[in-house]
TORLUMRO-57287 format. One line per 2 residues: number of its first residue (from 1); for each residue y, z, x of C-alpha. Coordinates in nm, 3 decimals. Layout:
NUM	Y/Z/X  ...
//
This chain:
1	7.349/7.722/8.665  7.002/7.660/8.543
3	6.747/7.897/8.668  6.806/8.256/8.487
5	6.782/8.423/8.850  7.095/8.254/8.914
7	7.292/8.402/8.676  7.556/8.693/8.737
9	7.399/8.980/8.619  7.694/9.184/8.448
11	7.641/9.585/8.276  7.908/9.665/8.036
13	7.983/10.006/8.032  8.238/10.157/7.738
15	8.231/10.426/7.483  8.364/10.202/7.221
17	8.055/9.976/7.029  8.343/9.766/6.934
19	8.460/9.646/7.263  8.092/9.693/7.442
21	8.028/9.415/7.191  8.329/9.194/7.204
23	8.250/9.178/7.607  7.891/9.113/7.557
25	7.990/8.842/7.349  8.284/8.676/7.559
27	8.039/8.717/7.850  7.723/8.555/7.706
29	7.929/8.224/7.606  7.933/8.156/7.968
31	7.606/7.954/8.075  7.632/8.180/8.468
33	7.651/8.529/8.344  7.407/8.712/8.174
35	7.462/9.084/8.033  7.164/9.296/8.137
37	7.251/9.568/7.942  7.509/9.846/7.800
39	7.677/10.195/7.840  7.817/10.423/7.628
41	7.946/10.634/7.907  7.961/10.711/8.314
43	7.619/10.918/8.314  7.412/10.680/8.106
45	7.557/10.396/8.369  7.430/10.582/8.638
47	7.127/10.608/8.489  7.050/10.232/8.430
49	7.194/10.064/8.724  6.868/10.126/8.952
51	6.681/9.941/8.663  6.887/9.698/8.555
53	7.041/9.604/8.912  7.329/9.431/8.779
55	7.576/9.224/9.019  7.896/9.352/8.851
57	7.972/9.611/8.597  8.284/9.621/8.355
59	8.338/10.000/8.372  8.639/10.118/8.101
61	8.899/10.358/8.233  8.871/10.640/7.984
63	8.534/10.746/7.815  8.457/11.134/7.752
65	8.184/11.278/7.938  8.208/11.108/8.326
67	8.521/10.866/8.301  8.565/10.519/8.468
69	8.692/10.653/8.770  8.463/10.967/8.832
71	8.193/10.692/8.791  8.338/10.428/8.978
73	8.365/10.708/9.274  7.975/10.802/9.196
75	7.899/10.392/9.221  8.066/10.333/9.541
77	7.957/10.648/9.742  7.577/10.529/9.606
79	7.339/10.349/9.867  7.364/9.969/9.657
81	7.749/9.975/9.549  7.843/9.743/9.275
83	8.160/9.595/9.232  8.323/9.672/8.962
85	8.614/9.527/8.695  8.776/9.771/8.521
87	8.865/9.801/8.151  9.204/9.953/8.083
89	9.418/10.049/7.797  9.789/9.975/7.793
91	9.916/10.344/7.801  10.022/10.530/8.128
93	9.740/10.726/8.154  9.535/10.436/8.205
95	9.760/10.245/8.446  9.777/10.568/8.711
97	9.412/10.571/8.662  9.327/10.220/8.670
99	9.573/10.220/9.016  9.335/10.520/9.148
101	9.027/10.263/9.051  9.162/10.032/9.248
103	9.235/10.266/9.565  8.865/10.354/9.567
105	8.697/10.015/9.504  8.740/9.875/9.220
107	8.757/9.479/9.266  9.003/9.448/8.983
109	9.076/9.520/8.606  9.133/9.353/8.302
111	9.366/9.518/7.974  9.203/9.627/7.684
113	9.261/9.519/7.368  9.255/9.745/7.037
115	9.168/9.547/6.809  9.075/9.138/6.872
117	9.324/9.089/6.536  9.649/8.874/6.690
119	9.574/8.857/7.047  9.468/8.560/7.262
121	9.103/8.564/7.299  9.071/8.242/7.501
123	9.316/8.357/7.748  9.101/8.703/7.766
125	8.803/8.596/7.764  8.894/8.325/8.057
127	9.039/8.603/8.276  8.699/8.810/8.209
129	8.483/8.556/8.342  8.705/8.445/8.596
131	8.734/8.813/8.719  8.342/8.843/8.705
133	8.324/8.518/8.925  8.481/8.660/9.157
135	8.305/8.987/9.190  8.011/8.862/9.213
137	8.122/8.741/9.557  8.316/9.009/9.689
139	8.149/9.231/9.977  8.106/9.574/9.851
141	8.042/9.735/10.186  8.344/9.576/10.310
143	8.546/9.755/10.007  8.354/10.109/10.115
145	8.481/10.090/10.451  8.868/10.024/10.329
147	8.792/10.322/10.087  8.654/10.571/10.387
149	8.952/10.480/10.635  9.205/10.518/10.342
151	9.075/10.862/10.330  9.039/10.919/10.609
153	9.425/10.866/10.692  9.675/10.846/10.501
155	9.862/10.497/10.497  10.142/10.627/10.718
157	9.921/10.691/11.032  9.691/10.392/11.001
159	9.921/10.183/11.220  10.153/10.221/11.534
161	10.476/10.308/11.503  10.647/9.991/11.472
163	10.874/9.832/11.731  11.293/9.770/11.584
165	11.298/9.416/11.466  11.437/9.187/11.694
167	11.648/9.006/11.434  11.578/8.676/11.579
169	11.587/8.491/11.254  11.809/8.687/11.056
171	11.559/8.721/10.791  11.738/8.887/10.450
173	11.402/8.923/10.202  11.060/8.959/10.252
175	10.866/8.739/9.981  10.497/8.920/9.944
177	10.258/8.748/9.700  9.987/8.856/9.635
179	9.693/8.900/9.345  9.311/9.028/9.345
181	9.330/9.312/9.569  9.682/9.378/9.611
183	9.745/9.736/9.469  9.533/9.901/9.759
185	9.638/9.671/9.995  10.047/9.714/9.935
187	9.951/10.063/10.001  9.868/10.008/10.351
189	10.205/9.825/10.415  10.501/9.931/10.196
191	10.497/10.277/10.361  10.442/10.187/10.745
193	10.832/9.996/10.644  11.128/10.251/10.827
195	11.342/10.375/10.649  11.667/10.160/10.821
197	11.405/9.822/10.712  11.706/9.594/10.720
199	11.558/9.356/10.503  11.481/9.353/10.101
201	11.132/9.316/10.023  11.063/9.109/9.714
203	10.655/9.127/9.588  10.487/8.913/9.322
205	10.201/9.113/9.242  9.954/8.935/8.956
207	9.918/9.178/8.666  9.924/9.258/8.331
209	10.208/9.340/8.157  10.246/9.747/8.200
211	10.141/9.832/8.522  10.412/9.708/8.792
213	10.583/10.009/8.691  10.306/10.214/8.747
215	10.275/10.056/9.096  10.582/10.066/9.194
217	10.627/10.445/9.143  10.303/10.508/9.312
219	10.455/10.304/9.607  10.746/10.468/9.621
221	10.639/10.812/9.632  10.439/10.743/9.909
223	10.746/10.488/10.083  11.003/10.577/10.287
225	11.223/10.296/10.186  11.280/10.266/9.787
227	11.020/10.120/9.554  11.108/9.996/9.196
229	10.985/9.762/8.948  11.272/9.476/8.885
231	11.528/9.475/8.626  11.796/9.185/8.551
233	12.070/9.228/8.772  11.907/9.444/9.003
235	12.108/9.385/9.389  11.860/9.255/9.637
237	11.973/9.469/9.911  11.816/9.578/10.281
239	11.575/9.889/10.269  11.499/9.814/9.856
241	11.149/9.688/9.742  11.173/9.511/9.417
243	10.832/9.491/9.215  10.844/9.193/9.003
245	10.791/9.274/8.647  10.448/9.202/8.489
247	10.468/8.944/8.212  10.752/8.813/8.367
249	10.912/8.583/8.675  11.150/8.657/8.882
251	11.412/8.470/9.041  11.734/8.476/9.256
253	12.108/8.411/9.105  12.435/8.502/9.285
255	12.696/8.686/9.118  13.016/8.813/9.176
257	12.909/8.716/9.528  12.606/8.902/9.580
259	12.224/8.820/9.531  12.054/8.948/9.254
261	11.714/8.912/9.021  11.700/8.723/8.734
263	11.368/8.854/8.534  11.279/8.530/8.306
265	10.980/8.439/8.110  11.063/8.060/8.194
267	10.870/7.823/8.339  10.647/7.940/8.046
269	10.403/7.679/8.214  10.308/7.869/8.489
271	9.948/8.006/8.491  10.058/8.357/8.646
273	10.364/8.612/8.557  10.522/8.680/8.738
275	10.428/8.370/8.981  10.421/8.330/9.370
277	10.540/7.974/9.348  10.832/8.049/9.135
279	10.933/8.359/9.332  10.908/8.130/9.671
281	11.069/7.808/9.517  11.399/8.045/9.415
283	11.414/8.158/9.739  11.433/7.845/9.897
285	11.710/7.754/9.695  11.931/8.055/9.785
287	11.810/8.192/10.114  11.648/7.923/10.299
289	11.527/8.005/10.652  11.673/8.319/10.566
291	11.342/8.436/10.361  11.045/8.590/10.496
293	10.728/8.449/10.309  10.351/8.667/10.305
295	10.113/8.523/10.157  9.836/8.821/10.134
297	9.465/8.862/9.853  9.405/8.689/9.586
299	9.222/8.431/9.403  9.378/8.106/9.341
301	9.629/7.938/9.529  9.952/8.043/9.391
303	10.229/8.057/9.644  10.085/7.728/9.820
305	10.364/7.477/9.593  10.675/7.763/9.704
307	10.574/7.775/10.059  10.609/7.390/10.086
309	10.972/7.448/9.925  11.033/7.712/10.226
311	10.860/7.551/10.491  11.141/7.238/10.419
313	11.414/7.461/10.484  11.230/7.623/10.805
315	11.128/7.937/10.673  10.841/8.110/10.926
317	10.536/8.160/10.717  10.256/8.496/10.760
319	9.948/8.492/10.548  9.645/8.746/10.569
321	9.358/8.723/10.746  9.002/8.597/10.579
323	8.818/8.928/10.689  9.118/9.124/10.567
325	9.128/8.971/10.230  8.937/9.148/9.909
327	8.940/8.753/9.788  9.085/8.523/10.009
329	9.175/8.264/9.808  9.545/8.267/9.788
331	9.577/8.278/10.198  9.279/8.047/10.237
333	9.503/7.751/10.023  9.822/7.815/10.216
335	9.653/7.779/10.549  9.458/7.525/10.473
337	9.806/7.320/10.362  9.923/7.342/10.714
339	10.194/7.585/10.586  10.144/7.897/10.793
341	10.292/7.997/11.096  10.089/8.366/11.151
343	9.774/8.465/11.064  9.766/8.908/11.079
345	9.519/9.103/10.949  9.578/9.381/10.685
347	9.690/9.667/10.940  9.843/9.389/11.167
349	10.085/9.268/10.904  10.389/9.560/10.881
351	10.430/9.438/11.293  10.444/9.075/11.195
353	10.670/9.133/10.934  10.919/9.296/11.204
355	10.835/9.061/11.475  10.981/8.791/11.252
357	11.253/8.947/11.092
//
């Protein structure tokens, strides 16, 4: 980008100077973003967004005075929402909160580190920007109006009551992948599932190591059908959703006759744990037609390489639809590859998954 109007105009907001200037700094190394200014708490953000009109702010989860969420809530319900990336520490407090971000807007959210001592700053500082990229493109009226009919209704009521699955191709596991987006999104499926869901549900869900747990107890509180992040060993069974473990893959082994997860950190080449394409590429080894493939938000196009794996052994395919997506990236790849069967929007996709089971 040349012309300084083009740049992505980014306000850092955080209580600590240390990480308000280790931001500033990974930010500024990139020749398209430019940081307008800084925050040492919600109120003061408030206070300088009409000024300094930023495109995205980086808004961290806990700060005294008005905390990332309260102000997150104050940007969004505002006349010019700005998406925002939130900043989170690695402790449960800031996972449930950075979750609640996410239900009411936030595009997505990076981890914070303590200290930059040890830890990989390229990889960091790469995710940052490629966060912010995305952002800067994502419709922030489009995330108000998923916010307003979230509560409005609760996730339960926002679709019909689904018709008994016809069984037609004796589907054992739903595979869901999904990335930017997904939290809020899972919401609005997992619990429309009935409770006699005779299928397991399997999701790769792109995320720092921490929060899957976080998610998946979130999920199942709100489920009728049990939610839990994976462990090795765990029984894929009908009516069980397994949350693949951040920082980690997961994959399918038999033993003793049944199915079961096998949590690995190998392929260690893989850009995301866990990974789409190594979720999908398992299955296709062990279940075949048998598996269920969605391929739902996110940026990227993880998942394409697995579906191809499926798709040879006749699996039937559903991805998201483009107006449904937060970033349709991941769904935009797959379709584009010829590789998907069934296009359903956001509410639409719960009755897909049980038309196809």
């Amino acid at each position: 980008m040349g012309a300084e109007a083009e740049k992505i105009r980014v306000l850092v907001v955080d209580d600590s100077p240390f990480m308000r200037m280790a931001i500033t700094r990974m930010l500024e190394s990139h020749e398209g973003i430019q940081v307008v200014g800084t925050a040492r708490n919600g109120v003061e953000a408030l206070e300088k967004i009409p000024a300094l009109t930023p495109h995205v702010i980086t808004l961290d989860v806990e700060m005294p005075q008005m905390n990332g969420l309260e102000t997150l809530k104050a940007i969004m319900a505002g006349a010019a929402p700005v998406p925002c990336i939130m900043v989170s520490s690695l402790t449960t407090e800031g996972a449930d909160i950075t979750l609640s971000s996410l239900d009411e807007g936030a595009v997505d959210f990076i981890t914070k580190p303590s200290s930059l001592m040890g830890m990989d700053i390229a990889h960091l500082q790469r995710d940052l920007m490629d966060k912010i990229m995305v952002a800067a493109r994502v419709s922030t009226h489009k995330l108000k109006a998923r916010v307003a009919l979230r509560r409005k209704e609760p996730p339960a009521a926002l679709g019909k009551p689904l018709a008994a699955p016809s069984g037609k191709r004796g589907v054992e596991v739903v595979l869901i992948g999904i990335s930017t987006g997904g939290p809020p999104a899972l919401q609005q499926i997992i619990p429309l599932l009935p409770a006699d869901f005779p299928a397991a549900v399997v999701i790769a869900q792109h995320m720092p190591p921490g929060f899957t747990k976080s998610m998946a107890e979130r999920l199942n509180r709100a489920s009728k059908i049990e939610v839990k992040e994976s462990e090795e060993g765990d029984v894929i069974i009908p009516g069980r959703v397994l949350v693949a473990r951040s920082g980690m893959h997961l994959m399918f082994r038999e033993k003793f006759g049944a199915k079961v997860a096998h949590i690995t950190g190998k392929p260690a080449e893989e850009p995301y744990f866990p990974s789409v394409n190594v979720l999908l590429e398992s299955a296709a080894e062990l279940y075949g037609a048998r598996a269920l493939p969605v391929i739902m938000t996110g940026m990227g196009n993880d998942g394409t390489r697995g579906l191809r794996a499926l798709k040879a052994r006749h699996a039937f395919a559903i991805a998201q639809s483009e107006d449904t997506c937060a970033v349709y990236g991941m769904p935009k790849s797959a379709i584009e590859a010829g590789l998907i069967d069934r296009v359903a929007g956001l509410g639409e996709i719960p009755g897909a998954i049980i038309d196809e089971l």
